[in-house]
N, C-alpha and C positions, 0 to 999 in steps of 0.2 A: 581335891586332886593333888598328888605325889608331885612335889616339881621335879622332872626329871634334869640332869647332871650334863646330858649327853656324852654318856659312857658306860660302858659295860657294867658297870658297878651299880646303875639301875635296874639292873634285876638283882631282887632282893637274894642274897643267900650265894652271892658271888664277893670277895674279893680278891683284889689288886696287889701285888708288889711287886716293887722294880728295884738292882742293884745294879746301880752303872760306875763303871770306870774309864773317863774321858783320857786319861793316860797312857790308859790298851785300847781305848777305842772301842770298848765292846760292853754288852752286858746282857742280863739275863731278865724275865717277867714272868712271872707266873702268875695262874687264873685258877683259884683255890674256891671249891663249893664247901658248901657247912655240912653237905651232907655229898652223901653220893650221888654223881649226875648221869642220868642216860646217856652217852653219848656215842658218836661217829665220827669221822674223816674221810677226806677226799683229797688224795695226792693228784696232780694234774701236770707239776714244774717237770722237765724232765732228766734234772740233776737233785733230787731230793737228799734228804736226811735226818733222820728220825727214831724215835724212839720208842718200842711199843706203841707202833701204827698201824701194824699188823693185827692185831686185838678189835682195833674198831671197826673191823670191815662185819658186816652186819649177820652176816653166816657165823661168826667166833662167838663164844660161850661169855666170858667178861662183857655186861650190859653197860657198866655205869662205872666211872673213872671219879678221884677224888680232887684232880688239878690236873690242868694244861699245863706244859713250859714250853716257852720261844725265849730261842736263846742266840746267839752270837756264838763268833767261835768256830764256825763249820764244824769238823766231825770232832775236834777237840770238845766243843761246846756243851756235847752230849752226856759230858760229867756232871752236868746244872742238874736233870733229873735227879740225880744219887743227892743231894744236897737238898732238894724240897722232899724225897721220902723222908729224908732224916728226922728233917721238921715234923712232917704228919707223922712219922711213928714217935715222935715225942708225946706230942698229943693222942694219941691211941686209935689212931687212921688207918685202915687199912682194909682190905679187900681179906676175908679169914678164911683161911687155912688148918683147919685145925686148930690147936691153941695159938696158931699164929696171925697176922693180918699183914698182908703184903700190901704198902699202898699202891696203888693204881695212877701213872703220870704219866699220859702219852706224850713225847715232846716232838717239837721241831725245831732246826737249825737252819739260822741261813749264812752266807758266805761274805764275813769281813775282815780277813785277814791283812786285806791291800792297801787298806786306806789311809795309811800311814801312823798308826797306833804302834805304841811298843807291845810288840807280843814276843818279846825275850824273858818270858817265865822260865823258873827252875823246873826240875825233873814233873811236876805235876799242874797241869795246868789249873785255872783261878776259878773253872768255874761249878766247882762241886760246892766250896765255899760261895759264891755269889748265888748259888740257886739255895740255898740257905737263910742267906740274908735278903735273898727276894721274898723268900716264904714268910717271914718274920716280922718283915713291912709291911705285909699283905695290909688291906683296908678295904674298908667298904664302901665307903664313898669315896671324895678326891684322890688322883693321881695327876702326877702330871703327864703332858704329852709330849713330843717331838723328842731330842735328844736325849733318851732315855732309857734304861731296859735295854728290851731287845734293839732297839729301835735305834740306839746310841753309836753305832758304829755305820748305822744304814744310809747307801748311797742310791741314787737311779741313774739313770743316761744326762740328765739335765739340772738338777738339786741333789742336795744331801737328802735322803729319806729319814724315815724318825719311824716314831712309834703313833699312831691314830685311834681313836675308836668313836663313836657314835649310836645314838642309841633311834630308840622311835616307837609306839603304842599303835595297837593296832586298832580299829574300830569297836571291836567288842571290848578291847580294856587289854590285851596281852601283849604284853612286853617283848622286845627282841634290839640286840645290841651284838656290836664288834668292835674285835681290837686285833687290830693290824701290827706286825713289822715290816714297811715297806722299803726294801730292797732289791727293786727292781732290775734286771737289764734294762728294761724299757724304760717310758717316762710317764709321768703322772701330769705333765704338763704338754699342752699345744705346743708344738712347734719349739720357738727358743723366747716365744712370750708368756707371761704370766697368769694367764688361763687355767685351769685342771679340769683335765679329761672328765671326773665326775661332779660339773657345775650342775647340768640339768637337776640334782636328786639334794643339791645345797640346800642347806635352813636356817635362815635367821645371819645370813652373812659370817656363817662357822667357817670357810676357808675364804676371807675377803671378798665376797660377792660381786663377783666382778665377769659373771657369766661366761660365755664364751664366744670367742671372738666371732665377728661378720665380716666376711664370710669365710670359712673356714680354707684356706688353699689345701692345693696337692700338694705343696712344700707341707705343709701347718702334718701331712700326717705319714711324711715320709717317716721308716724307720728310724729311729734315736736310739743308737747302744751306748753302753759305759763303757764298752771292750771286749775284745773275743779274747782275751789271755785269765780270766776269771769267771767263775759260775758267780750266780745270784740269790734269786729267792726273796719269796713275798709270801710270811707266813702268820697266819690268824687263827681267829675263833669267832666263831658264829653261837650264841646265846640265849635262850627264849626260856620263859616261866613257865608256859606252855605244857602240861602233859604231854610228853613223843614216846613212841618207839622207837628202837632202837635204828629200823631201817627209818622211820621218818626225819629223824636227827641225820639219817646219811644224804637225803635229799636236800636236805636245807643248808649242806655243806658244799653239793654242788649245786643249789643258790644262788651261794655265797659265794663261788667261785667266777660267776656271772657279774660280783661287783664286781672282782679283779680284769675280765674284761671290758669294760665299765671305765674303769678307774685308771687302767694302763694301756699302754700302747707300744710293744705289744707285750701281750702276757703269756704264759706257759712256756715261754721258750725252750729249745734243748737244752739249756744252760740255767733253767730258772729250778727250781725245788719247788714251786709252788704249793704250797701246803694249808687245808682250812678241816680244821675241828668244830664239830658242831654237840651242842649238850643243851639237854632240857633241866632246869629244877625240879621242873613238876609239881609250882606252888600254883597253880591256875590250873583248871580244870580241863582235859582232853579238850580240842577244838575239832568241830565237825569239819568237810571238807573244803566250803566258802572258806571258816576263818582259817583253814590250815594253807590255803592257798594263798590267803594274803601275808601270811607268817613268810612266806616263799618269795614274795612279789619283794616284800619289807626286808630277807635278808638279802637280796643283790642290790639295794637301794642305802644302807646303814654301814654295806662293806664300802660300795664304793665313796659314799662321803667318808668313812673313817682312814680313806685310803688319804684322799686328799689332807686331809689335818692332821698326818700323819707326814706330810710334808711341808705342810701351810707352818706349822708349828717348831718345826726343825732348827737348829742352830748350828753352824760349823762346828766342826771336834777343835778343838786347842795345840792341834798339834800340825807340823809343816807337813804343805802340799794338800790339806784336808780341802774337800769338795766344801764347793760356795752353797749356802745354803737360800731358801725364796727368800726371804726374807732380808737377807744381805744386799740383794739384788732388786728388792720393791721394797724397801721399808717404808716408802711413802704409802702403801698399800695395805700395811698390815692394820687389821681394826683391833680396838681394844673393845675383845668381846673376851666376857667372864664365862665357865665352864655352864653355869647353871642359867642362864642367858637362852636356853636354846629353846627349852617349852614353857 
């Protein structure tokens, strides 16, 4: 048996790159297949921003994309796409056209201008080049998590957010995994204690195991925002080996949108983006409707713990007035659990 990573990069024929700059406060990840992958998405936030997201809606003619991008940035950020085609048309990627191939890279953005990064760039913003040097990095195995990527500028109501993911096997042998940027309005945590809303679906002590608290007050679930003067956004990928179609990939993205409410409190907001892309490799063979349902049950269960380690993980940015991060605040709490620790 495969020791799994607990990370997206456990399904085989995916990776990883992340280019962050703690200095802006922002950065870009991209989720690159070796081939082309079936996929979908599901907007839900109700301040989005995106890029060819329109394409995955399962009625569009484009079946299968060649990378995801979540990026920083708000609508600035949306240059990161132009910077991972580049890369895949270096390598001879693309979606063809004739003698041509356009690559395929649906993105999404989410909203961290505020958090006290220098974003005094000249006439062109950084992230056509970052989504470049995300592509470049890419790996297949390790990444790191929390202050990273997308992840690196990311705040909630109550911590710094980061970057998460998690993975999980299903009973018959198929794989399914996510990766989060958590940037919530809301909070990923109980009340103003150290808890995370997605303890129930925890493994192995991956966000300090430290359940959740007895017994939950009416304080413990009152509303937690970061401010009504900025939008947010909490934006992923959902993952599976799995043979899908193109509409089944769209079901498991809203899933996966089931961690998000899972994992925050509250989620979709008018001010959130909320945004989750879902794709098959389609290294494992179609799954009948039992194992396709657990594939379903297993993405609102891997979103929501990648939600929490995407904050468990987190570090403050280096720059003044930057959001305290869990870990600043429970360091007595934090376990030293290694990535591949988890199966």
């Amino acid at each position: 048996m495969v020791r799994l990573l607990n990370l997206i990069t456990d399904i085989e024929g995916v990776s990883v790159g992340n280019a962050t700059d703690l200095k802006l406060g922002s950065g870009v990840t991209v989720i690159v297949f070796d081939e082309p992958a079936t996929a979908s998405g599901v907007v839900l936030g109700g301040a989005p921003g995106g890029r060819d997201t329109a394409l995955l809606d399962p009625s569009m003619t484009v079946g299968a994309v060649d990378a995801f991008v979540l990026s920083g940035g708000s609508a600035f950020g949306l240059d990161a796409a132009g910077g991972v085609q580049a890369g895949l048309r270096e390598v001879g990627r693309g979606f063809p056209v004739g003698d041509v191939r356009v690559p395929i890279v649906p993105q999404a953005i989410l909203m961290d201008l505020l958090n006290g990064g220098d974003k005094d760039w000249d006439l062109q913003s950084p992230y056509r080049e970052m989504g470049y040097q995300a592509f470049k990095a890419a790996d297949k195995e390790q990444f790191a998590l929390g202050t990273v990527g997308a992840g690196a500028g990311a705040t909630t109501a109550t911590f710094k957010g980061g970057l998460g993911s998690a993975s999980a096997e299903t009973s018959t042998g198929l794989k399914i995994a996510a990766i989060v940027a958590v940037n919530a309005l809301g909070s990923a945590t109980v009340g103003e204690g150290p808890h995370f809303w997605s303890a129930p679906f925890e493994q192995n002590g991956e966000f300090g195991g430290l359940g959740l608290p007895s017994p939950i007050s009416q304080v413990d679930t009152h509303m937690r925002l970061k401010g009504m003067s900025t939008t947010a956004t909490t934006i992923g990928a959902i993952v599976t080996d799995a043979e899908l179609t193109k509409q089944e990939a769209h079901r498991l993205a809203i899933m996966a949108h089931d961690g998000f409410a899972r994992g925050l409190l509250p989620a979709h907001l008018p001010l959130d983006g909320d945004t989750v892309f879902a794709a098959s490799t389609g290294r494992k063979p179609r799954p009948d409707l039992p194992a396709f349902l657990e594939l379903c049950h297993l993405a609102t269960m891997v979103m929501a713990r990648a939600i929490a380690r995407g904050v468990y993980e987190a570090t403050a940015l280096p720059v003044a007035g930057a959001q305290q991060a869990w870990r600043d605040r429970y360091p007595d709490r934090v376990r030293s659990l290694k990535q591949g620790d988890i199966a």
